[in-house]
N, C-alpha and C positions, 0 to 999 in steps of 0.2 A: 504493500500500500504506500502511496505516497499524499500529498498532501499539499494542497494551493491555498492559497490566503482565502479565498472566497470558495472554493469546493471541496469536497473531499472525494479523489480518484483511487478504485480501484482498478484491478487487470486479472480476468478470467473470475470473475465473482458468480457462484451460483446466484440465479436469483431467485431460489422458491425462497427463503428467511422474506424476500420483497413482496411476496402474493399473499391472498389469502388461502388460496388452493394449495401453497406449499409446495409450489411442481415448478420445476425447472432449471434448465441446465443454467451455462454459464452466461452470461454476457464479457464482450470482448474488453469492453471500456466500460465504465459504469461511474457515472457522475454524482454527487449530491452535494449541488448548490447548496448554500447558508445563506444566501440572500439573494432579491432580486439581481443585482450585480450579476453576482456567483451565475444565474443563470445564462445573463448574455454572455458574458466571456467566454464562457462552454458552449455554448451554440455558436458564436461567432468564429471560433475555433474552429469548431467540426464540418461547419458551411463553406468553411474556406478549402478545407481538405476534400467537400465533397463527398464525406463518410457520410451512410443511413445513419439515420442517431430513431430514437421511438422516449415519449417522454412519458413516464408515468407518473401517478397523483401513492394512491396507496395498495397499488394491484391488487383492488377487491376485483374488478370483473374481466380479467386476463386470466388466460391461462397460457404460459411459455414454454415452449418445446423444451423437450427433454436435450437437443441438440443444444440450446443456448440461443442467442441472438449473435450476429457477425454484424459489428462496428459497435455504435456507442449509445447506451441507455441513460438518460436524463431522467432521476427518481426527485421530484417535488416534496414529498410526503416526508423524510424525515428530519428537515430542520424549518420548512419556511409553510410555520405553521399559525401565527400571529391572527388574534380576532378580534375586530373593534365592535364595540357598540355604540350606538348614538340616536337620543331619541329627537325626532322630527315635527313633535307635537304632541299634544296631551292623551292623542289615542294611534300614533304612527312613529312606528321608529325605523331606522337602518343598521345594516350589521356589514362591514365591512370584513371579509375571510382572504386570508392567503390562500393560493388553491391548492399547500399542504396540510391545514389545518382539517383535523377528523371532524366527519358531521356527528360521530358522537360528543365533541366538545361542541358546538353547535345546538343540537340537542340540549343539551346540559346548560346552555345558555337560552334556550329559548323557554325553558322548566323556570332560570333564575327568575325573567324579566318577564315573563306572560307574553312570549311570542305566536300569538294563535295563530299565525298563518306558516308556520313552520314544525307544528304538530307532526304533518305528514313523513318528518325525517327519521321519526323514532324507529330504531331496529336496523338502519340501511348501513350499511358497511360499507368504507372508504375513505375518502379526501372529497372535501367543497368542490374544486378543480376538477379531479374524478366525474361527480356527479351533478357539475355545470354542463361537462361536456357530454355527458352521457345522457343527460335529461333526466338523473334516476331519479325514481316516487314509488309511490306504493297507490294503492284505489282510493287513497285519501288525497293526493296530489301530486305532483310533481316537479322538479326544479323551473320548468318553465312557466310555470305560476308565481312567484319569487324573485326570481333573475331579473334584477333592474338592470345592469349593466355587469361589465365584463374588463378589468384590463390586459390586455394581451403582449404580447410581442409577436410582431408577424415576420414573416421569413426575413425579412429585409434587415432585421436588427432593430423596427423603429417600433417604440411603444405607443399602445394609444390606446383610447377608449372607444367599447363597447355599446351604445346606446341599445334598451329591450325590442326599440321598434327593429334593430339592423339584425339581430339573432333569430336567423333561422332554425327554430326549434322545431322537431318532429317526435315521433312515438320514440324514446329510448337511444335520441343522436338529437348532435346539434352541428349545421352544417356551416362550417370555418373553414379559410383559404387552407390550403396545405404548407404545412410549416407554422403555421399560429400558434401559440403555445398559451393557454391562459394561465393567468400571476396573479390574480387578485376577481374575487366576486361580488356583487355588490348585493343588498337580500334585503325587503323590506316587509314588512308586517304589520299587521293590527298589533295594539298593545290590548292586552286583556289581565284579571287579576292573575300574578302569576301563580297562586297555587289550584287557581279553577286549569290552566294551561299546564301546571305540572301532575296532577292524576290523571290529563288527557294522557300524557305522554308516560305518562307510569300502562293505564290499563292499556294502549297501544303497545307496548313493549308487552305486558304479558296475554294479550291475546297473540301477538307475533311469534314471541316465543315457544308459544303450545305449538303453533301449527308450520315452525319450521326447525330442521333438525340443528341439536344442539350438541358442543364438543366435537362437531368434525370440521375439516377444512373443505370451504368450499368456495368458490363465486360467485353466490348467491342463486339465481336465478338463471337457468341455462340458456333456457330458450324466450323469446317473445312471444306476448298473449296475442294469438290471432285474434282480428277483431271481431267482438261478440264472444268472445269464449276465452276459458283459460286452457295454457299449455300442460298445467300440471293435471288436468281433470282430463284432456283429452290424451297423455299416457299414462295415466292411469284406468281409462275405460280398454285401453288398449291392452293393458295387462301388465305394463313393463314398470310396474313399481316393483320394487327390490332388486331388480335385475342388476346381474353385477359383471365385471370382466375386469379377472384381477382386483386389485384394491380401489377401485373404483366403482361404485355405486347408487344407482335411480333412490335416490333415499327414501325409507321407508315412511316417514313423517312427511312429506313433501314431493310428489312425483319431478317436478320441476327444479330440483335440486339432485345436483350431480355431487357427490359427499368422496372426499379423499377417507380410506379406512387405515392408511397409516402406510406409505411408503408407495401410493401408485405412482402412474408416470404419465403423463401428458398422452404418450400412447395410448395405454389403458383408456384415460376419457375419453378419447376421440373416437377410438374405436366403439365404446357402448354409447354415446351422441351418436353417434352413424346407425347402429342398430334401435334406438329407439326412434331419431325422426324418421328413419327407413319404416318400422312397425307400423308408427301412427298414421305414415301415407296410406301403408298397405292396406291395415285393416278400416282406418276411417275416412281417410281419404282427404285428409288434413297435412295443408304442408305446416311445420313447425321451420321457424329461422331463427338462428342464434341471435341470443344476447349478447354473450361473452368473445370476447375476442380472441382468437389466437396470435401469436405471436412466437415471430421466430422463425428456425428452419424447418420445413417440411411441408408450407403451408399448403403447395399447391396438392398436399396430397388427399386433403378438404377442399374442394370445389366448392362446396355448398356454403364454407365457413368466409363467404364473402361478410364485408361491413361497408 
């Protein structure tokens, strides 16, 4: 390991310790900026050499090849994590996130201050950043209800701001030039009393927690809910709950979760993802498309695992 004023580099770094899934080989180069700075200097770097670089927030919804990634990962998530809050009137406030900052502190902030329009975060696993750019929400809402602005860095090296009207949001993506990198989120809410906003998000947390599986690694949610229905109830009518290949498994709690049991391999997933959206075509006639992204080497051997 060595070590920059503004980032900390390593070379051949496993990254499952970086996911939630806990899968994955090495990366070549592996960054982790300690400040906005920290970020441009490492991107400005890598653009000039013309290496791929892939930036990630808190690799909840990634899963990385067992191969590794070839050139350089830029990881947000473990120092540029800073949250502001600030209130805008006697009944609207704003919260200012770095896009490493966990939506469980988030969460744990919207509990302090009576953030009701931020309820819908409780249970989501990852980074602000993450689940800007991902649009992530649960049936109570989603980031693009929230998301007042954005600041970014665009390929260019130049920062700027995101206005809500310029954010192309859609079901579970949000569509950004290639190369943008988002630094900063902006989130505004109703102010409500906060302990009537903190049992929201307490009985949210444990009706979530019943009904999704608990103590294993995973990336939440595999697949996207087709519209009008859900992905987890249409493999489970299909029958491929528990199904398992290797240490990889359709969790029993949750059809829609794909659960590492302790040492699988990105292989493994991919391969029972193949056999269960293959099932649910076959028997109900339902096409299922990933949530989760792959990353890394091998991709093109998922067609289907476009994004």
């Amino acid at each position: 390991m060595t070590s920059l004023s503004r980032t900390e580099v390593l070379f051949n770094e496993p990254l499952a310790p970086y996911t939630s899934f806990r899968i994955g080989g090495p990366a070549e180069v592996l960054f982790l900026p300690r400040d906005v700075d920290g970020v441009g200097l490492v991107l400005d770097g890598i653009r000039e050499k013309g290496s791929p670089v892939i930036v990630l927030g808190g690799g909840s919804n990634v899963l990385v090849s067992d191969q590794g990634i070839k050139g350089s990962v830029v990881i947000l998530g473990r120092y540029l994590d800073r949250i502001a809050f600030c209130r805008t009137g006697e009944a609207r406030a704003v919260v200012r996130a770095w896009a490493g900052a966990r939506l469980a502190e988030l969460t744990a902030l919207a509990a302090r201050e009576g953030l009701a329009d931020l309820v819908f975060l409780a249970g989501i696993p990852g980074t602000v950043g993450g689940a800007a750019v991902m649009n992530a929400g649960t049936g109570e809402g989603a980031m693009d209800r929230a998301v007042t602005g954005l600041i970014v860095m665009e390929n260019s090296g130049n920062i700027r701001r995101l206005e809500r009207r310029e954010l192309a949001y859609a079901y579970r993506r949000l569509e950004l030039e290639e190369g943008t990198v988002v630094l900063e989120v902006e989130l505004a809410s109703r102010l409500a009393p906060a302990g009537e906003v903190d049992r929201e998000i307490k009985a949210a947390l444990k009706s979530r927690r019943a009904r999704q599986p608990a103590g294993l690694s995973s990336a939440g949610s595999f697949f996207k809910n087709p519209p009008g229905d859900f992905a987890g109830r249409l493999i489970e009518e299909a029958g491929l709950k528990g199904e398992r290949v290797g240490q990889a498994q359709v969790s029993e709690v949750h059809a829609n979760w794909i659960v590492n049991l302790g040492g699988a391999t990105a292989e493994e997933v991919m391969t029972l993802a193949q056999r269960v959206r293959t099932g649910v075509q076959e028997r109900l006639k339902a096409t299922l498309e990933p949530e989760v992204r792959f990353l890394g080497e091998g991709k093109e051997r998922w067609p289907w695992m476009k994004y």
